[in-house]
C-alpha positions as CSV (number, residue, x, y, z in Angstrom):
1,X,8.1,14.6,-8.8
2,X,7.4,18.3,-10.0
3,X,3.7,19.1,-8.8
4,X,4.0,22.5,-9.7
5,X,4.2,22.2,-13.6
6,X,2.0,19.9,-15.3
7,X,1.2,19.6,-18.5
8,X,-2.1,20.5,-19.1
9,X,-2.0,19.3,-23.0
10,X,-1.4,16.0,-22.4
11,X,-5.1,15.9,-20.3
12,X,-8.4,15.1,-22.0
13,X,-11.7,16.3,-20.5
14,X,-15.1,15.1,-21.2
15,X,-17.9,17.4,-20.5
16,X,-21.1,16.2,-20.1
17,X,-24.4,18.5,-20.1
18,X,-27.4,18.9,-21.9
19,X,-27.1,22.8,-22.3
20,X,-25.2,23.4,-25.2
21,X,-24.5,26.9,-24.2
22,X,-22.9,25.6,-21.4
23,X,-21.0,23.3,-23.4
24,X,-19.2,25.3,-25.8
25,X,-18.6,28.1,-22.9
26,X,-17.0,25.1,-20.8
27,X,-14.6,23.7,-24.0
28,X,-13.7,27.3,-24.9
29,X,-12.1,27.8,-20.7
30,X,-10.7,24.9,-20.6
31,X,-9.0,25.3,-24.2
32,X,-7.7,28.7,-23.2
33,X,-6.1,26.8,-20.2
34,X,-4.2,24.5,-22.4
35,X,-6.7,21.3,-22.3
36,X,-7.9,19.0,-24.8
37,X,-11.4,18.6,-24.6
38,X,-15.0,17.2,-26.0
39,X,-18.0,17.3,-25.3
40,X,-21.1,15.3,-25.1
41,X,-25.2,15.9,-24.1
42,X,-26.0,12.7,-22.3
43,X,-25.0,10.2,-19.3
44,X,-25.4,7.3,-22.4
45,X,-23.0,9.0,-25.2
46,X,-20.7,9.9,-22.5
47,X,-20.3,6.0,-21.6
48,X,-19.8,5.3,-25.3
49,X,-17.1,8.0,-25.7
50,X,-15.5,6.2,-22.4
51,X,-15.3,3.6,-24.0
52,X,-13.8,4.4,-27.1
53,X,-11.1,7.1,-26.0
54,X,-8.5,7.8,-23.0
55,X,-9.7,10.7,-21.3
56,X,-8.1,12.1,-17.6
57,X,-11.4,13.9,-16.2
58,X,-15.2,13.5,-16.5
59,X,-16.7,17.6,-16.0
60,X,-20.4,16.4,-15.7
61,X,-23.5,18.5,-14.9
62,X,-26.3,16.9,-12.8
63,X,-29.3,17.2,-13.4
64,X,-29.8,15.7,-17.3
65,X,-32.5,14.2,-19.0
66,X,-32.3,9.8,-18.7
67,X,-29.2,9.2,-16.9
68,X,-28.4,11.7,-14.3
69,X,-25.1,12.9,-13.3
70,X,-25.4,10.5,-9.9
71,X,-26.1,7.2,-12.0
72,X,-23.5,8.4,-14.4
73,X,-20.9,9.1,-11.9
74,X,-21.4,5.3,-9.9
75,X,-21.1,3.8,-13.7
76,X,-17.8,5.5,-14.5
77,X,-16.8,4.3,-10.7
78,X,-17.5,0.6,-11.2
79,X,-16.4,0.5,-15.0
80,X,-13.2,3.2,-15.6
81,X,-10.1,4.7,-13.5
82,X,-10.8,7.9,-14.2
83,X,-12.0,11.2,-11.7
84,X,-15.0,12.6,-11.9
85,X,-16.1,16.5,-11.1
86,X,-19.9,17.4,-10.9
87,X,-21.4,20.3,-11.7
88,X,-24.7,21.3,-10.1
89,X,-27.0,24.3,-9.8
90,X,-27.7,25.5,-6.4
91,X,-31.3,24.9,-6.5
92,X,-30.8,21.4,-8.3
93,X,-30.5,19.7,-4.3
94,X,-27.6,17.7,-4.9
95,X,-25.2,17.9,-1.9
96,X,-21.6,17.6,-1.6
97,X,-21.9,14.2,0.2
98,X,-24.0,13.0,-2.3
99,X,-21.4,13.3,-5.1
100,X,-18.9,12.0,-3.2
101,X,-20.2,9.3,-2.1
102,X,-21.4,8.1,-5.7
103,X,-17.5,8.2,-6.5
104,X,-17.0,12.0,-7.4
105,X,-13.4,13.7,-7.3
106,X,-14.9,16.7,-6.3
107,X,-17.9,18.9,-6.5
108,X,-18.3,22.1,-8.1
109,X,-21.5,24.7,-8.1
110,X,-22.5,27.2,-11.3
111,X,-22.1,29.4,-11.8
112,X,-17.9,29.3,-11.6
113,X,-15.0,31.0,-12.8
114,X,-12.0,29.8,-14.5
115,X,-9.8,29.9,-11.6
116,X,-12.1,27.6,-9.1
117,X,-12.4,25.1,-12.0
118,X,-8.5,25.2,-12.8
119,X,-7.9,24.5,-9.3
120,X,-9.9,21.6,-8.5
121,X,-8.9,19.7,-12.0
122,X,-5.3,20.9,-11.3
123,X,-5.5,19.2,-7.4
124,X,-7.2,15.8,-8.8
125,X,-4.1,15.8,-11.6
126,X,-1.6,16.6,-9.0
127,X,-3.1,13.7,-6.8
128,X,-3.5,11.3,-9.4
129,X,0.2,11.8,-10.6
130,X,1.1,11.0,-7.3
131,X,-0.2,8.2,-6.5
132,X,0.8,6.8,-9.7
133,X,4.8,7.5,-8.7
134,X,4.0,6.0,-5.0
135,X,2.6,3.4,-6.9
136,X,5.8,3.2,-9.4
137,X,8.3,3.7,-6.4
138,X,6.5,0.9,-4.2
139,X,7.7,-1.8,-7.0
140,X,10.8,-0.1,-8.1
141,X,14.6,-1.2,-7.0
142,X,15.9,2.4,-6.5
143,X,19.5,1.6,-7.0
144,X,19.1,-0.6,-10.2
145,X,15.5,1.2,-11.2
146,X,14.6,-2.1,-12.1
147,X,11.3,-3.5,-10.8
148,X,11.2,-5.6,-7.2
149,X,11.1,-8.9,-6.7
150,X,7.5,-8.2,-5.1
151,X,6.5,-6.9,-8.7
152,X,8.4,-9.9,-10.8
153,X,6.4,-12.2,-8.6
154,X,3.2,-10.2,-9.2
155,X,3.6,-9.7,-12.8
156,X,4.8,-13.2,-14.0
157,X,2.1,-14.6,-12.3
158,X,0.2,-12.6,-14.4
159,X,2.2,-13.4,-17.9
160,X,1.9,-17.5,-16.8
161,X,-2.1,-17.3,-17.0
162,X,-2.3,-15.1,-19.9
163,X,0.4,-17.7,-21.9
164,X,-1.4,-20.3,-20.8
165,X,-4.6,-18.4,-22.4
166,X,-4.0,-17.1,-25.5
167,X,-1.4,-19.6,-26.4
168,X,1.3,-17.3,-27.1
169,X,5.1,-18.4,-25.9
170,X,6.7,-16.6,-22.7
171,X,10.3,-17.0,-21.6
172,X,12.2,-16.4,-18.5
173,X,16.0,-15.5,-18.3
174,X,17.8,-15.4,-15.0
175,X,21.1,-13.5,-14.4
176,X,23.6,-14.1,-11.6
177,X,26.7,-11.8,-11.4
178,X,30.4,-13.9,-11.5
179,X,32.0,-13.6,-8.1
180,X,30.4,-10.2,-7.1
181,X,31.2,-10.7,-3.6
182,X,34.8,-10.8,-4.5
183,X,34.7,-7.9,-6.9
184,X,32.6,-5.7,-3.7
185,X,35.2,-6.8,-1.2
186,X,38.3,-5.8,-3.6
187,X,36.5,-2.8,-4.8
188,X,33.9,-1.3,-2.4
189,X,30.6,-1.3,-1.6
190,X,30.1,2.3,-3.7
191,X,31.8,0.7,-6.7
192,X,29.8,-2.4,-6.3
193,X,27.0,-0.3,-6.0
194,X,27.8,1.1,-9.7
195,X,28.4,-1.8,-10.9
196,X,24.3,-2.9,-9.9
197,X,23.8,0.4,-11.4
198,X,25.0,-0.6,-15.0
199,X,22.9,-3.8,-14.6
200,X,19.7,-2.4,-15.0
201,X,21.3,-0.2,-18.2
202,X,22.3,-2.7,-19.5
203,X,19.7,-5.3,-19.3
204,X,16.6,-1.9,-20.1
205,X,19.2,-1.9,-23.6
206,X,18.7,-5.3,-24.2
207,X,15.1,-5.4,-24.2
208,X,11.9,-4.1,-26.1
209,X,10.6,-1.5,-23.6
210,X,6.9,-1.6,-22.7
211,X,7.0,-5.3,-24.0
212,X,9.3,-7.3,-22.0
213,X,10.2,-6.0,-18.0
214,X,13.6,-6.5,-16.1
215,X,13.6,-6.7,-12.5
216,X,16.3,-7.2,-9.7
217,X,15.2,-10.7,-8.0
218,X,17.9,-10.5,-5.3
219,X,21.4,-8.7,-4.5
220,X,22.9,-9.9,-7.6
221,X,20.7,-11.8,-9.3
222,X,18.2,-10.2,-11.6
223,X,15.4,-11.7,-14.1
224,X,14.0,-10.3,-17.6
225,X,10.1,-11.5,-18.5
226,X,9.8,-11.5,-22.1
227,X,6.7,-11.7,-23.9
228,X,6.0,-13.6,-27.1
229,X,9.5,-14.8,-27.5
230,X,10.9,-18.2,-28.3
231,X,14.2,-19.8,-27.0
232,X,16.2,-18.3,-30.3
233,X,15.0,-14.9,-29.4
234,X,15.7,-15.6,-25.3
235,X,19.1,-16.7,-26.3
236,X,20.1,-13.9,-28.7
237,X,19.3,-11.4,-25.8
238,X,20.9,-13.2,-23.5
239,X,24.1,-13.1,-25.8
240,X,23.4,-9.3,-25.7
241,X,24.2,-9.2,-22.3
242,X,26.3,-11.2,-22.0
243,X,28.7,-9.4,-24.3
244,X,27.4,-5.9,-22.5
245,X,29.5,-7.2,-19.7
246,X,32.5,-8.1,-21.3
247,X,32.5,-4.9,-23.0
248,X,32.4,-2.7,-19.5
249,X,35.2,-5.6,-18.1
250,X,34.4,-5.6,-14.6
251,X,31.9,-8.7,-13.8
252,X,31.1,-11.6,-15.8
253,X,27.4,-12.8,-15.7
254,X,25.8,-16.4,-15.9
255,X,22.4,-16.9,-17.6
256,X,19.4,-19.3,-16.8
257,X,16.8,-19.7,-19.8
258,X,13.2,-20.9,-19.5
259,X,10.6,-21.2,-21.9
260,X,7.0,-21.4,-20.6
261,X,5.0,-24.4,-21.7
262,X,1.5,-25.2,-20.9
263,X,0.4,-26.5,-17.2
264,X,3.6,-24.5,-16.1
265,X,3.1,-22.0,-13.0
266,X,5.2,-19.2,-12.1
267,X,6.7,-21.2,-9.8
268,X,7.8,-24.1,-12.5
269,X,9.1,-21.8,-15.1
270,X,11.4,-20.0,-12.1
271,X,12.4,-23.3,-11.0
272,X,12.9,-24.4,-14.7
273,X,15.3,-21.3,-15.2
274,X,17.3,-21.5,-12.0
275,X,18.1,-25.1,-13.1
276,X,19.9,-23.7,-16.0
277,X,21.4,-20.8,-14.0
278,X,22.9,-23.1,-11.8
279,X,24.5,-25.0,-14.9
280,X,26.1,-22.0,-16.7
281,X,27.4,-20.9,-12.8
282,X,29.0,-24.4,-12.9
283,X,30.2,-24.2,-16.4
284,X,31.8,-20.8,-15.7
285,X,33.7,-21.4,-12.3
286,X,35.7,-24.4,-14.7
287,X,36.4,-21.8,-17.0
């Protein structure tokens, strides 16, 4: 991950502070650094602006009228993933420890220049970022760059009780490559290795990304969640991929459909799916 350039454009800032001087002086830096930003006068339309828009930073002063930055910080904390910086006079008595420990990012004292504001937004983006890709490589396959079995458990367990909720249909497909065993002892582990490779291609072509979610369950075996989609849907997919395979030539795959239906757990639907796996292994070692 590159920490050195980040893209300051794609960051939204909310300033928060009742001096409207301060304000516009604040939006006008951070827009000459390349930020998006608004601005608001009170802990109370801050939380309403939270809660209508994305933004990556809260730049709050502390001492306001009603809500003060501490109370406003600890909200944000309890109610929104997002970092907080606090802004404080040096006669106002707030302390470093203070800010922290009410869930502050970081802490910074007026007056201040550009540069000592740019550099304590630009460490909380660097840190956030990441953690998000520790986060993203801790459920990540990294040869397929499919998700992990640890994830697929995670997140249908999650799709079940949501189904079973709103009422909306959730289906399962398991994969299983043909004789892959054979194919890595003929061929080598390396070309075996590409082979799992143009798996996850092919099944992150098959599917609507940041809607349905392809993982590798085990060395050869891989599973695709899909949301709101019926066993006509599953099935067309699953013919996708099927003739995916036979177009590259060098594995054949067998497919396990499951349709979620109300009561089911994770468990049942993957039990449900392997069921039919295990037919269409059966059907094509007679063919």
């Amino acid at each position: 991950m590159d920490t050195q350039n980040i893209d300051y454009s794609a960051e939204n800032i909310l300033i928060v502070d009742d001096d409207p001087y301060l304000k516009e002086t604040l939006e006008q830096l951070l827009r000459r650094l390349g930020f998006s930003s608004e601005s608001v006068s009170s802990g109370t339309d801050a939380l309403k602006k939270l809660g209508e828009n994305r933004y990556s930073i809260v730049l709050t002063d502390m001492k306001m009228p009603g809500m003060d930055g501490l109370e406003l910080i600890g909200r944000i904390r309890d109610g929104h993933d997002i970092s907080t910086i606090a802004m404080t006079g040096f006669s106002e008595g707030y302390t470093y420890v203070d800010v922290i420990n009410a869930g502050a990012s970081d802490f910074i004292k007026k007056p201040f220049g550009i540069e000592e504001l740019e550099a304590k937004i630009r460490r909380i983006i660097t840190e956030r970022n990441l953690r998000k890709e520790l986060n993203r490589l801790s459920i990540t396959d990294s040869l397929t760059e499919l998700y992990n079995q640890r994830h697929f458990y995670d997140r249908l367990n999650d799709e079940v009780i949501r189904a079973g909720r709103q009422k909306h249909t959730l289906s399962l497909i398991l994969l299983d490559l043909n004789n892959f065993k054979i194919y890595n002892d003929t061929y080598g582990h390396l070309e075996g290795d590409d082979v799992l490779k143009g798996v996850g291609k092919i099944i992150m072509s098959c599917i609507r990304v940041g809607v349905d979610s392809g993982y590798r369950y085990g060395g050869d075996e891989f599973a695709i969640v899909l949301i709101d989609a019926d066993i006509e849907i599953t099935q067309e997919i699953g013919l996708r991929i099927e003739k995916a395979f036979e177009d590259k030539g060098k594995v054949t795959v067998s497919i396990g459909y499951a349709i979620f239906s109300n009561g089911m757990t994770a468990t049942d639907l993957v039990q449900a799916a392997d069921k039919e796996l295990y037919k269409s292994k059966q059907k094509n070692k007679k063919e």
